[in-house]
KOLGU-685213 format. One record per residue (C-alpha): residue number from 1; residue in three letters; x, y, z. Coordinates in nm, 3 decimals. Layout:
% residues N
{i = NUM, aa = ALA, X = X, Y = Y, Z = Z}
...
//
This chain:
% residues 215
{i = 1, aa = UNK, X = 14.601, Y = -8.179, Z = -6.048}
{i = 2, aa = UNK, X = 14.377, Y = -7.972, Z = -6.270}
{i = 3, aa = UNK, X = 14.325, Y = -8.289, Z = -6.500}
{i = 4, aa = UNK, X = 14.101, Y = -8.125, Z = -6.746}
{i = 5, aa = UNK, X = 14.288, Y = -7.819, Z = -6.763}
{i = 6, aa = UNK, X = 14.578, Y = -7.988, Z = -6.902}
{i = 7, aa = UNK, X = 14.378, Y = -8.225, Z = -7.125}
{i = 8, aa = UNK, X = 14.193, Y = -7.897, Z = -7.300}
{i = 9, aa = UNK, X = 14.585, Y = -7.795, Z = -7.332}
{i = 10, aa = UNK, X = 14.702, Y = -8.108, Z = -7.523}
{i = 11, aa = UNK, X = 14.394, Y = -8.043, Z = -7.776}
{i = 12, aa = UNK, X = 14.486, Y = -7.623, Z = -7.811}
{i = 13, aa = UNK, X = 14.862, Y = -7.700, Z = -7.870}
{i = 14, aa = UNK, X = 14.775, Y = -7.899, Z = -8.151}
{i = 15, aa = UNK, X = 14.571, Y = -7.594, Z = -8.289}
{i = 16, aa = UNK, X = 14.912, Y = -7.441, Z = -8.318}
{i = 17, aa = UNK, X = 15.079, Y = -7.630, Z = -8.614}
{i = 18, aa = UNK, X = 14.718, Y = -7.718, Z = -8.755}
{i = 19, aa = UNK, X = 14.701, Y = -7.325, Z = -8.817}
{i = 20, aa = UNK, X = 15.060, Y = -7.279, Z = -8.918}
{i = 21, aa = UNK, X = 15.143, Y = -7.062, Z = -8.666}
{i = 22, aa = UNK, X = 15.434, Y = -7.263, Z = -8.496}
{i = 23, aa = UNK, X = 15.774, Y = -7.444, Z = -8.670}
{i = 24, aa = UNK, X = 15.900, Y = -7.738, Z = -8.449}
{i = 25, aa = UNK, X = 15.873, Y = -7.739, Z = -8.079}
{i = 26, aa = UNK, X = 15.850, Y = -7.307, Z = -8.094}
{i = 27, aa = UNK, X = 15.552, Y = -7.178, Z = -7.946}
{i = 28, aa = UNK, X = 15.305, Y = -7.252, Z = -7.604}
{i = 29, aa = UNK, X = 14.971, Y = -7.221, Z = -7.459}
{i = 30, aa = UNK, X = 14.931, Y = -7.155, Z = -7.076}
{i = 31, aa = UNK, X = 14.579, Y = -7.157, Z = -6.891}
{i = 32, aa = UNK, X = 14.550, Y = -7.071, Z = -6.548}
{i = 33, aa = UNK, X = 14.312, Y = -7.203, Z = -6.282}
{i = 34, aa = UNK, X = 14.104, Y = -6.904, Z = -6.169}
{i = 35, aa = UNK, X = 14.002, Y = -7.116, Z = -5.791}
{i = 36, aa = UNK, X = 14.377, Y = -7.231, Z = -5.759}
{i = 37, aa = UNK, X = 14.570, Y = -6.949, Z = -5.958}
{i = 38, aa = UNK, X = 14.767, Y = -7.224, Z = -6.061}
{i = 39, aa = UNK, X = 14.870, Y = -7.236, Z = -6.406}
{i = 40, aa = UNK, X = 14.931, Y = -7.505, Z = -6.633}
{i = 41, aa = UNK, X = 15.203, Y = -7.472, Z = -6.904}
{i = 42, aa = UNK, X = 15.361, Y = -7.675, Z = -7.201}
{i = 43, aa = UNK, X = 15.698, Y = -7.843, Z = -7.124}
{i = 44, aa = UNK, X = 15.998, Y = -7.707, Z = -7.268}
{i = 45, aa = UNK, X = 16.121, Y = -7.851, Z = -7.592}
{i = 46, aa = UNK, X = 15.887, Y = -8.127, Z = -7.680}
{i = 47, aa = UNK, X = 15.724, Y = -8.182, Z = -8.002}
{i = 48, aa = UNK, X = 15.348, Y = -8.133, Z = -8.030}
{i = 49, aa = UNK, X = 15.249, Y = -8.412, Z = -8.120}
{i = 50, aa = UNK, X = 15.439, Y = -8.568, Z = -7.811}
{i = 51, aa = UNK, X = 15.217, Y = -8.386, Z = -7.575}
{i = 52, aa = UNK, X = 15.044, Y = -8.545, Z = -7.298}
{i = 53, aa = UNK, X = 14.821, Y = -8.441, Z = -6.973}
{i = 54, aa = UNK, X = 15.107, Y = -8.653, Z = -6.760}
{i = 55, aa = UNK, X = 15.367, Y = -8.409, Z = -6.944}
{i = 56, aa = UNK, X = 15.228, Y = -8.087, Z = -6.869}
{i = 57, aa = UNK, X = 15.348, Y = -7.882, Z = -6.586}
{i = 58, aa = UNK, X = 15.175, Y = -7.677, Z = -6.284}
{i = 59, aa = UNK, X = 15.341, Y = -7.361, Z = -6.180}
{i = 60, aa = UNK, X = 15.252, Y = -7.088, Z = -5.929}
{i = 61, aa = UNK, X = 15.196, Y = -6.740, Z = -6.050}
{i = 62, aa = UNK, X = 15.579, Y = -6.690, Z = -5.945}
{i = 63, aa = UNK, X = 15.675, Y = -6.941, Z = -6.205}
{i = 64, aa = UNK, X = 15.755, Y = -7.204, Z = -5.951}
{i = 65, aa = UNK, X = 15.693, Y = -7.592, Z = -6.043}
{i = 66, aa = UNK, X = 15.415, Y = -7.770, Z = -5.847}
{i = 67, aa = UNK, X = 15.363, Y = -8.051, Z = -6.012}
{i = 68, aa = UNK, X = 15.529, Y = -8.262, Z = -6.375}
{i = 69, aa = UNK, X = 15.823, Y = -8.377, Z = -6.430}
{i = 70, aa = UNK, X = 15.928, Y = -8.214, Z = -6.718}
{i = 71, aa = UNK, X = 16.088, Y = -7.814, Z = -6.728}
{i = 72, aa = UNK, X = 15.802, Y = -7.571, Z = -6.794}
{i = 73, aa = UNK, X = 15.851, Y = -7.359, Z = -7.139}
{i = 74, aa = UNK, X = 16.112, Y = -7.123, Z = -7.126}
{i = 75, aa = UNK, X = 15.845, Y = -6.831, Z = -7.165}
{i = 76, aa = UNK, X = 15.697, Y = -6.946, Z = -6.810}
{i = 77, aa = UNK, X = 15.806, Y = -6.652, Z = -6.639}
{i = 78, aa = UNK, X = 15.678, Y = -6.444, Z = -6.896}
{i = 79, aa = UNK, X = 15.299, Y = -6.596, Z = -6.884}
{i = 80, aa = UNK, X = 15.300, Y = -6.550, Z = -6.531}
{i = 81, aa = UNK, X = 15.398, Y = -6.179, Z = -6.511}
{i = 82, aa = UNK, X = 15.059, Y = -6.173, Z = -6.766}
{i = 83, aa = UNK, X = 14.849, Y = -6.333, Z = -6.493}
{i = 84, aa = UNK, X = 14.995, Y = -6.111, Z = -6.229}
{i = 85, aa = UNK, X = 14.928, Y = -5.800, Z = -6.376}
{i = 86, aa = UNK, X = 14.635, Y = -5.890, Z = -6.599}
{i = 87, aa = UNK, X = 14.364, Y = -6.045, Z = -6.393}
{i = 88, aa = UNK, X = 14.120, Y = -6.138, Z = -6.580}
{i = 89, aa = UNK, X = 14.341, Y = -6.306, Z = -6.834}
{i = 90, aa = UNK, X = 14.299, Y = -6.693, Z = -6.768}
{i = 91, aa = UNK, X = 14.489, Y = -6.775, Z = -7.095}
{i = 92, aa = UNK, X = 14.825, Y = -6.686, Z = -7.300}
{i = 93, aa = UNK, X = 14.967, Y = -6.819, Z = -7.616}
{i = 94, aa = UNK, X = 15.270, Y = -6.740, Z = -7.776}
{i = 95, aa = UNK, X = 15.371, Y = -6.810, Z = -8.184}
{i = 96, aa = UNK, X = 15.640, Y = -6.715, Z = -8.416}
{i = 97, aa = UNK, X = 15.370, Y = -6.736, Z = -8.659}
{i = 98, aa = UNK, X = 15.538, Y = -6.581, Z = -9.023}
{i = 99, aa = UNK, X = 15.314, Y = -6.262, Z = -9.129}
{i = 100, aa = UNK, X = 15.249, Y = -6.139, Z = -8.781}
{i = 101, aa = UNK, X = 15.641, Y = -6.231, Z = -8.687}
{i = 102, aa = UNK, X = 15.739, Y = -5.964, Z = -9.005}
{i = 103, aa = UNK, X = 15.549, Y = -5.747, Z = -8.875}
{i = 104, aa = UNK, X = 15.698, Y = -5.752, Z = -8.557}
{i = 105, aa = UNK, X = 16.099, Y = -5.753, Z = -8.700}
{i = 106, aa = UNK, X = 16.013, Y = -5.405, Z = -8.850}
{i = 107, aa = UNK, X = 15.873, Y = -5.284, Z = -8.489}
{i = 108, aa = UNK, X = 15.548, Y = -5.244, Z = -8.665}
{i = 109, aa = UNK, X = 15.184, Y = -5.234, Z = -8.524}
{i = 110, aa = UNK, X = 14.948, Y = -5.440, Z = -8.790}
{i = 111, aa = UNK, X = 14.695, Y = -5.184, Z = -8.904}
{i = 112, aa = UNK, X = 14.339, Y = -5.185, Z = -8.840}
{i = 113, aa = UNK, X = 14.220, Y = -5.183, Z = -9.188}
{i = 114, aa = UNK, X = 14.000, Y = -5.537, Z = -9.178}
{i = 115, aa = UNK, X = 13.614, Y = -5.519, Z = -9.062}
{i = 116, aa = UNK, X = 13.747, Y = -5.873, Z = -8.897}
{i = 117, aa = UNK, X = 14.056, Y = -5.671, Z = -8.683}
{i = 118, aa = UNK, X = 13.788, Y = -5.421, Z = -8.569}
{i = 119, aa = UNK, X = 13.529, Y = -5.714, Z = -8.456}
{i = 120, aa = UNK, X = 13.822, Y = -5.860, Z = -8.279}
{i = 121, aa = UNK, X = 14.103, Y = -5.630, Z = -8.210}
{i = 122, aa = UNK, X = 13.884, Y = -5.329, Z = -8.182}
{i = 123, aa = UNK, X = 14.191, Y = -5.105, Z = -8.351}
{i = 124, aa = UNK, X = 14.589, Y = -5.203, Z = -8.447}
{i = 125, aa = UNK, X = 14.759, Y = -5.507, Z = -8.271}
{i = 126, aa = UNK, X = 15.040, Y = -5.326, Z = -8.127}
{i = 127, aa = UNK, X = 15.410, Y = -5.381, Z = -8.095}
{i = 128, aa = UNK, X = 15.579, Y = -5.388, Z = -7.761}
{i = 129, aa = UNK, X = 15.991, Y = -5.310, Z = -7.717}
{i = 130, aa = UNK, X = 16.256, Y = -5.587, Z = -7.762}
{i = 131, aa = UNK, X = 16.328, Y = -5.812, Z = -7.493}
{i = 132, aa = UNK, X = 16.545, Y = -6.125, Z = -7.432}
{i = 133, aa = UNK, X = 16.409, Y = -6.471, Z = -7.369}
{i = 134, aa = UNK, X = 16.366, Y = -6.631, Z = -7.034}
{i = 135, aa = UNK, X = 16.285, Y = -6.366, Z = -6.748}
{i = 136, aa = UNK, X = 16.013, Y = -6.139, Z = -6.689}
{i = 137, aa = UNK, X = 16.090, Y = -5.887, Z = -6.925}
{i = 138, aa = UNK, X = 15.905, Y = -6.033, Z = -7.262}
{i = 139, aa = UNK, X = 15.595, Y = -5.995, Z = -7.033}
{i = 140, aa = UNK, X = 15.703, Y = -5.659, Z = -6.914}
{i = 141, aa = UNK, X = 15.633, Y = -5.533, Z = -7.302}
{i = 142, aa = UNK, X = 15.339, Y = -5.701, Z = -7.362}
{i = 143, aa = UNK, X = 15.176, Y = -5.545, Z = -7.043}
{i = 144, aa = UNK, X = 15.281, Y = -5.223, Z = -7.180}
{i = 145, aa = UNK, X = 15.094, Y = -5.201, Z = -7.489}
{i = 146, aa = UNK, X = 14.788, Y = -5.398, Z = -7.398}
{i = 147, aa = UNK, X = 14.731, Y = -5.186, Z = -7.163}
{i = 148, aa = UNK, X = 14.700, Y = -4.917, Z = -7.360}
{i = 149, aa = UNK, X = 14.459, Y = -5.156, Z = -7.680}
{i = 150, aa = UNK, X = 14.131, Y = -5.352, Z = -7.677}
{i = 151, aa = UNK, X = 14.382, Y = -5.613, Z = -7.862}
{i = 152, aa = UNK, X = 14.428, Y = -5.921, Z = -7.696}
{i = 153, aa = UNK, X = 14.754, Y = -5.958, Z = -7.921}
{i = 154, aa = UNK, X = 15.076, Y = -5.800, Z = -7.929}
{i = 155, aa = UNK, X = 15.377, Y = -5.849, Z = -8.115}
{i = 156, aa = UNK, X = 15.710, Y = -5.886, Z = -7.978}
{i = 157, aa = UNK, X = 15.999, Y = -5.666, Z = -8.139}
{i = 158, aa = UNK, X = 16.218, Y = -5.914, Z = -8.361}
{i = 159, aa = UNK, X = 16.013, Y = -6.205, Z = -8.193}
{i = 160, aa = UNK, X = 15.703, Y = -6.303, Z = -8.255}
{i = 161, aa = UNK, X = 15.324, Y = -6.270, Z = -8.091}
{i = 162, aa = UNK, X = 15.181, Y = -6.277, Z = -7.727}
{i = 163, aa = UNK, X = 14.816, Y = -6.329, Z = -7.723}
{i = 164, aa = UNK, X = 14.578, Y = -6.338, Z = -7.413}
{i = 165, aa = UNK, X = 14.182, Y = -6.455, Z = -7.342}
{i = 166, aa = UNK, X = 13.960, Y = -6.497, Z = -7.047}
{i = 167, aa = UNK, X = 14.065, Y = -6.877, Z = -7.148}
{i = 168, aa = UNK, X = 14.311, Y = -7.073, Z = -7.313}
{i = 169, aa = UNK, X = 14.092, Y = -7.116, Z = -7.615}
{i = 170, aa = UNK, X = 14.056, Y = -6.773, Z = -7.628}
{i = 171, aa = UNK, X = 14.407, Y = -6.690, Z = -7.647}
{i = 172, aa = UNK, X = 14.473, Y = -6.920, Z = -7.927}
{i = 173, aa = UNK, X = 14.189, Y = -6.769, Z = -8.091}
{i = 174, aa = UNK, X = 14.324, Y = -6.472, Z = -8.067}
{i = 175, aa = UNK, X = 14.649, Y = -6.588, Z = -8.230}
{i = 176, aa = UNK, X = 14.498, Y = -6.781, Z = -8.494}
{i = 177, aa = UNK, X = 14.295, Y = -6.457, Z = -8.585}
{i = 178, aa = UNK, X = 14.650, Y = -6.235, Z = -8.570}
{i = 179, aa = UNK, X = 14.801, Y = -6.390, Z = -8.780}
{i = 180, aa = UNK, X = 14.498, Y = -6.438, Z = -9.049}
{i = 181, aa = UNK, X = 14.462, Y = -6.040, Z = -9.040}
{i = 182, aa = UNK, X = 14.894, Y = -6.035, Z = -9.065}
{i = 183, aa = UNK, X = 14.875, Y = -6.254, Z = -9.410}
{i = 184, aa = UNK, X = 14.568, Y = -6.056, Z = -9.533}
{i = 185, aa = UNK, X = 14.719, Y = -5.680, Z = -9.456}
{i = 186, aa = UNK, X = 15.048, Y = -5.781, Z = -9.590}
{i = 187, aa = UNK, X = 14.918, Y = -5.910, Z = -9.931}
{i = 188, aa = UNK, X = 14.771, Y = -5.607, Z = -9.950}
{i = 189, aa = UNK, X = 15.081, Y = -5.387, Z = -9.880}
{i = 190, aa = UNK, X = 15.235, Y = -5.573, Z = -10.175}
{i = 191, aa = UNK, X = 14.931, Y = -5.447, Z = -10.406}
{i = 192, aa = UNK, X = 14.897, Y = -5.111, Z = -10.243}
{i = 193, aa = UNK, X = 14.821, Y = -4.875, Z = -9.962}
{i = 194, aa = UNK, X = 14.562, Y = -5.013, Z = -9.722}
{i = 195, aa = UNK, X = 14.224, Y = -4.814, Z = -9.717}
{i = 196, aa = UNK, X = 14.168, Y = -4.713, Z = -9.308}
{i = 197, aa = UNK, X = 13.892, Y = -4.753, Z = -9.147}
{i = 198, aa = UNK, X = 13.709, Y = -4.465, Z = -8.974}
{i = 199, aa = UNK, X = 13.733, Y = -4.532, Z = -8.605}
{i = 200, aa = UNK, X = 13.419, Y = -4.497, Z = -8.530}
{i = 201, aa = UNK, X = 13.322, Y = -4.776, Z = -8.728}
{i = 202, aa = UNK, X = 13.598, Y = -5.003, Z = -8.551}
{i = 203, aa = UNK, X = 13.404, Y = -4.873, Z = -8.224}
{i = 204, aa = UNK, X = 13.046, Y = -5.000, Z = -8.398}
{i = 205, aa = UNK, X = 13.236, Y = -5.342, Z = -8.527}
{i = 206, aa = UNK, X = 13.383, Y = -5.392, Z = -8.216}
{i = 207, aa = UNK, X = 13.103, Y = -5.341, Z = -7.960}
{i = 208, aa = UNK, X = 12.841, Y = -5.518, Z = -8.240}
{i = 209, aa = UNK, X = 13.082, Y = -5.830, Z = -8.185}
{i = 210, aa = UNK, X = 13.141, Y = -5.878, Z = -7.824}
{i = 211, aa = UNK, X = 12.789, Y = -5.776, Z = -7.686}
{i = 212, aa = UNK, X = 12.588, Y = -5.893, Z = -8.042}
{i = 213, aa = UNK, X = 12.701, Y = -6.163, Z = -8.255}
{i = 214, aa = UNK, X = 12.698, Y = -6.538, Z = -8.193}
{i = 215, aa = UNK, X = 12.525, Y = -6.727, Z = -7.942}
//
C-alpha cells in the first residue's frame, strides 16, 4: 500500500540527520495520499538509518493503523489533526533541530530579517503555545499560528518545529530552511540587533519566489 509513498519517505528521513536537524531516533516526516487520504508515517523509536518501506506505517486521518507492523510515531495524532484542518497540506515534518528549538524555549517567533525568510516564509516563523506530547493538542497550536502566517513552519513552545508542504519534500524543505534562517538570525543576535526588513519588500520577495523563480 502506497509503495512509493513510503519509499520517497525512507530517502526524506535521512535528510533529517544529513541536515542536523534531528539527535537519535527524535524527529518524523509524514506524507499523505491525496486519492486515499491515507497517510504514511515513520515508526516510533527506530533509528534512521534502520528505516525501511516494509517498516513504515499507514494511518487514517483519525490516526488509526491500516497497515505495518510497527507503532506509528508518537506525534501521529498530531500530523493528522494538520491534514484535517489543513487541506492542502500533503506533508509534515517535525525536528528538534538546535537554533530553531532556542528559539522556541524562549516562546519566540524567529524574525523576518533574511531576504531568504521573506522568499520562503513570507514574514516571522511563528511560535504556537505549549503542549504535551502524544494527543491532538501539539497540532492544535500549530493550526493556530499558521493560520494566521504565509510560514509553513512553526515552532513549538519548549519543543521544537512543525513544518508543512503541499508534499513531504516540501515539508522537510521547509525545515531544513527554518532552521538555516534560526542559525543565521541567532549569530547575528550575538553581534547585534537585526536590521528589519520593510514589509513590503517581504511581500515583493515573497510573491517574486513562489510565482517567479526556478523552473
Amino acid at each position: 500500500m502506497l509503495e512509493k509513498l513510503k519509499e520517497e519517505l525512507v530517502h526524506l528521513h535521512l535528510e533529517l540527520p544529513k541536515n542536523n536537524l534531528v539527535a537519535w531516533t527524535s524527529g518524523n516526516v509524514s506524507a499523505r495520499d491525496p486519492e486515499s487520504n491515507l497517510v504514511v508515517i515513520k515508526p516510533s523509536g527506530v533509528k534512521f538509518e534502520d528505516l525501511s518501506a516494509e517498516k513504515m506505517v499507514v494511518v487514517d486521518l483519525q490516526g488509526e493503523v491500516v497497515e505495518g507492523t510497527y507503532k506509528p510515531s508518537s506525534d501521529t495524532a498530531s500530523h493528522c489533526y494538520l491534514y484535517r484542518h489543513l487541506p492542502e497540506v500533503n506533508g509534515v515534518a517535525h525536528t528538534h533541530s538546535r537554533y530553531a528549538t532556542a528559539f522556541a524555549i524562549l516562546g519566540r517567533e524567529i524574525p523576518c530579517v533574511t531576504t531568504a525568510m521573506g522568499d520562503e516564509f513570507g514574514g516571522p516563523i511563528p511560535c504556537g503555545g505549549f503542549a504535551l506530547i502524544g494527543g491532538e493538542e501539539i497540532g492544535q497550536r500549530v493550526v493556530e499560528v499558521l493560520r494566521g502566517s504565509r510560514s509553513p513552519a512553526a515552532l513549538l513552545q519548549n519543543h521544537g518545529v512543525f513544518t508543512t508542504g503541499d508534499s513531504a519534500e516540501a515539508a522537510v524543505k521547509a525545515a531544513v530552511m527554518t532552521e538555516d534562517n534560526a542559525a543565521i538570525v541567532w549569530t547575528a543576535l550575538q553581534i547585534g540587533e537585526p536590521l528589519p526588513i520593510d514589509s513590503g519588500d517581504i511581500d515583493r520577495l515573497y510573491r517574486r519566489y513562489h510565482e517567479e523563480y526556478g523552473q
